[in-house]
C-alpha positions in Angstrom: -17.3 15.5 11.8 -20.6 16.0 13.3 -22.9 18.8 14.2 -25.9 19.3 15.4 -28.2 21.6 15.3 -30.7 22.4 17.5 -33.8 24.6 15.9 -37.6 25.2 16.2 -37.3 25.8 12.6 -35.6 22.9 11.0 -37.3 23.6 7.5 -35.6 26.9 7.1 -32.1 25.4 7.3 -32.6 21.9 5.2 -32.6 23.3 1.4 -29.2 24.9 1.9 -27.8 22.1 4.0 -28.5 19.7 1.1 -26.8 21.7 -1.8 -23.2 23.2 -2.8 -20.7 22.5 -1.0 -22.5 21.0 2.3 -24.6 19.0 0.5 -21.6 17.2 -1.3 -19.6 16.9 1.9 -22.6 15.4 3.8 -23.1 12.7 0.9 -19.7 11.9 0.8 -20.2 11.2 4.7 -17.4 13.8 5.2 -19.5 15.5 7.6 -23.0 14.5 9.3 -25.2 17.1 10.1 -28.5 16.8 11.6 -31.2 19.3 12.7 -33.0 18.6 16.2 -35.9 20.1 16.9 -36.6 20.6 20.8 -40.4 20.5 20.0 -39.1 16.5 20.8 -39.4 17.0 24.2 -42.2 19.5 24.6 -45.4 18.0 26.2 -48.6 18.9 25.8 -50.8 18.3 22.2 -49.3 21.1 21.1 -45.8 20.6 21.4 -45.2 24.1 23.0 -41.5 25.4 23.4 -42.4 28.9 24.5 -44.1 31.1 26.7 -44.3 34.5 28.0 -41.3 36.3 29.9 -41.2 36.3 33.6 -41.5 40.4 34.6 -43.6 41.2 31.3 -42.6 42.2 28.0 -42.9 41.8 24.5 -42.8 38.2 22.7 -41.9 34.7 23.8 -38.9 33.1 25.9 -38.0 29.6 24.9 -38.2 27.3 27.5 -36.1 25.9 29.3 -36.7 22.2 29.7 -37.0 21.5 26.0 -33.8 23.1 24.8 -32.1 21.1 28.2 -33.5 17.7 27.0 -32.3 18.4 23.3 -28.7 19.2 24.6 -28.8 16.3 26.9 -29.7 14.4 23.7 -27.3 15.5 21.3 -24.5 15.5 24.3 -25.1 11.5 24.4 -24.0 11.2 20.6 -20.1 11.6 21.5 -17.9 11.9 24.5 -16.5 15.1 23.8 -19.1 17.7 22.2 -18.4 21.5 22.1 -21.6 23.2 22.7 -22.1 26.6 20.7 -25.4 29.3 20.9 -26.1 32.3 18.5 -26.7 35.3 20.7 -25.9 38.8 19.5 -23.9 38.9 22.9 -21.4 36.6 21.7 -17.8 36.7 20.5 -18.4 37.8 16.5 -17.6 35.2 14.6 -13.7 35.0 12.7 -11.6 32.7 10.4 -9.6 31.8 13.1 -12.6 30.7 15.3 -13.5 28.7 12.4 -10.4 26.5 12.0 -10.6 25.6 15.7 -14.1 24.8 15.4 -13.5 23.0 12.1 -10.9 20.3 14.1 -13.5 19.0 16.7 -15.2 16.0 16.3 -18.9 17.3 17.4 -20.2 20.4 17.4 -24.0 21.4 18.9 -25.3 24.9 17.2 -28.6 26.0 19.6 -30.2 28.5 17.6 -31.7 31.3 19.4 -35.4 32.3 18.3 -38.1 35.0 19.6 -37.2 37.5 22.4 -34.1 34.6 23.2 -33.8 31.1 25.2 -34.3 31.4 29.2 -30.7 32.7 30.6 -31.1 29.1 32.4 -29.7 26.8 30.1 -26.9 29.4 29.7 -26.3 29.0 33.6 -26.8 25.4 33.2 -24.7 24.4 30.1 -21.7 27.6 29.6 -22.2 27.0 25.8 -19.7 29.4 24.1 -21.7 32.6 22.3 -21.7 32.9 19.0 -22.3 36.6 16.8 -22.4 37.4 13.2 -22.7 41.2 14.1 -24.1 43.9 15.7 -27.7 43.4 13.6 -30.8 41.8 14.9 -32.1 38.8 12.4 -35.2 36.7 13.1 -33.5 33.4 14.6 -30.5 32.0 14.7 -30.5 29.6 12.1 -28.5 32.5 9.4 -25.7 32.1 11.9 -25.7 28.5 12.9 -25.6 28.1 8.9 -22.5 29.8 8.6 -21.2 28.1 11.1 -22.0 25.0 9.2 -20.6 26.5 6.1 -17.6 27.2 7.7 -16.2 24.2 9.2 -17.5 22.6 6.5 -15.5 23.8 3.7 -12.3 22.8 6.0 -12.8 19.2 6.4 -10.3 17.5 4.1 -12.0 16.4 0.5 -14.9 19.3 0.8 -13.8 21.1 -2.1 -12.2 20.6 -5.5 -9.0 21.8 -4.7 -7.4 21.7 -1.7 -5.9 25.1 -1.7 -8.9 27.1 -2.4 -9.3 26.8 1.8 -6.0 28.0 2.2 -6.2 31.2 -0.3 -9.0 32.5 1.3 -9.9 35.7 3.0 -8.9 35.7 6.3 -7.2 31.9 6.0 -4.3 31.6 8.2 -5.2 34.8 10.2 -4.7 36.4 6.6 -6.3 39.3 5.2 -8.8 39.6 2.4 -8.0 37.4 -1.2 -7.2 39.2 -4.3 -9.5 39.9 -7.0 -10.6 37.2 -9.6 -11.3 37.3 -13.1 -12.1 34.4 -15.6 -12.8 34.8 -20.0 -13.5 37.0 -21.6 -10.5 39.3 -21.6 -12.5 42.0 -22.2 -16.0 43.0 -21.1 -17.8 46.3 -21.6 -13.9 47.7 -22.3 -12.7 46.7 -18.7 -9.7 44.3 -19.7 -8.0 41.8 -17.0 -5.0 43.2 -15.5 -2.1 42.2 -17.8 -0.3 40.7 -14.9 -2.6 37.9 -15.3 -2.0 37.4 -18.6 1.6 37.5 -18.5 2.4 34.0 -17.8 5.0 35.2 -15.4 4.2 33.3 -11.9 6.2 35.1 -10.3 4.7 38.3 -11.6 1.0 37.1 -11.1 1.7 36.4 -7.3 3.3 39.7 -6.5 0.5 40.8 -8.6 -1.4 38.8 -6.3 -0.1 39.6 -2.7 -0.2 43.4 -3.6 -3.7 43.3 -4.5 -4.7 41.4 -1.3 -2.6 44.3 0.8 -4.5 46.9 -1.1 -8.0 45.4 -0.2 -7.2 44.7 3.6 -5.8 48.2 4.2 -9.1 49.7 2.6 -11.4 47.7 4.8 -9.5 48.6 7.8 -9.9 52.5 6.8 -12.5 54.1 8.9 -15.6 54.7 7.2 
């Protein structure tokens, strides 16, 4: 698998890209990721990518022509890309977005930055939009890293064991994964439920599935 991403801010994304679980994948070659940098394909001695908004306003609008030539770019590196942008008008982002995204073969992430990217290359290109919630965070390179993370963890051989993927939260169109406990069996006199330490599989999954049921239903209550 491949993905791109395009970001003003490459720096910010690299040390997590190259440890954990990504970093192992992408050193096994299980997935390439790269970070583009539009400033590429800005002219001028100062490589600029942004400039004030048409209409007035605070802060900066990303240009358009850049971020066009580093899609063009990245589109050139397969046949079939799937083009994705963070923008807090987007579908928010679910487990079962994530396993659809996770069996392409290229994916481009455009990171928004500033006051957001000229509504252009959105006319232009139809990316699909991308939200991690209703919150405002300085860029999108938080998002376009879980994205990352994400698909990641699904490409076969990313992690230890291959039914850690399955037995997550949300895996499936799931709900949330039971609690965990490792040694001791005892700490500060909370012990482990003795379900656990029954030996009884078939205890220790209904042990299991109940406890998942209980923690979906209380997120879903109404704060």
């Amino acid at each position: 698998m491949r993905i791109d991403v395009i970001t003003l801010f490459p720096e910010a994304c690299q040390g997590y890209l190259d440890t954990s679980i990504i970093g192992r994948a992408r050193r096994r070659g299980l997935v390439e990721v790269e970070l583009v940098d539009p400033r590429r394909w800005a002219g001028g001695r100062h490589r600029k990518v942004d400039d004030r908004p048409f209409g007035g306003g605070p802060g900066m609008v990303m240009g358009a022509p850049p971020i066009a030539e580093a899609i063009d770019w990245c589109q050139t590196r397969s046949s079939a890309p799937r083009l994705l942008m963070t923008d807090p008008r987007g579908t928010r982002l679910h487990q079962g977005w994530v396993e659809q995204l996770a069996r392409e073969d290229h994916l481009i992430v455009l990171c928004g930055h500033y006051e957001g990217i000229d509504e252009r290359i959105v006319e232009l290109y139809h990316p699909e939009l991308i939200s991690i919630g209703d919150l405002v965070i300085s860029g999108g390179e938080l998002a376009a890293l879980i994205v990352v993370d994400a698909v990641t963890r699904l490409q076969p051989g990313a992690l230890g064991d291959a039914q850690s993927a399955v037995q997550d939260s949300f895996s499936g169109g799931g709900g949330l994964d039971h609690p965990s406990y490792t040694r001791p069996e005892e700490f500060r006199d909370l012990r482990v439920p003795d379900a656990l330490l029954s030996g009884d599989h078939k205890a220790i999954e209904r042990w299991r599935k109940a406890e998942s049921a209980r923690r979906t239903a209380e997120r879903a209550r109404p704060v």
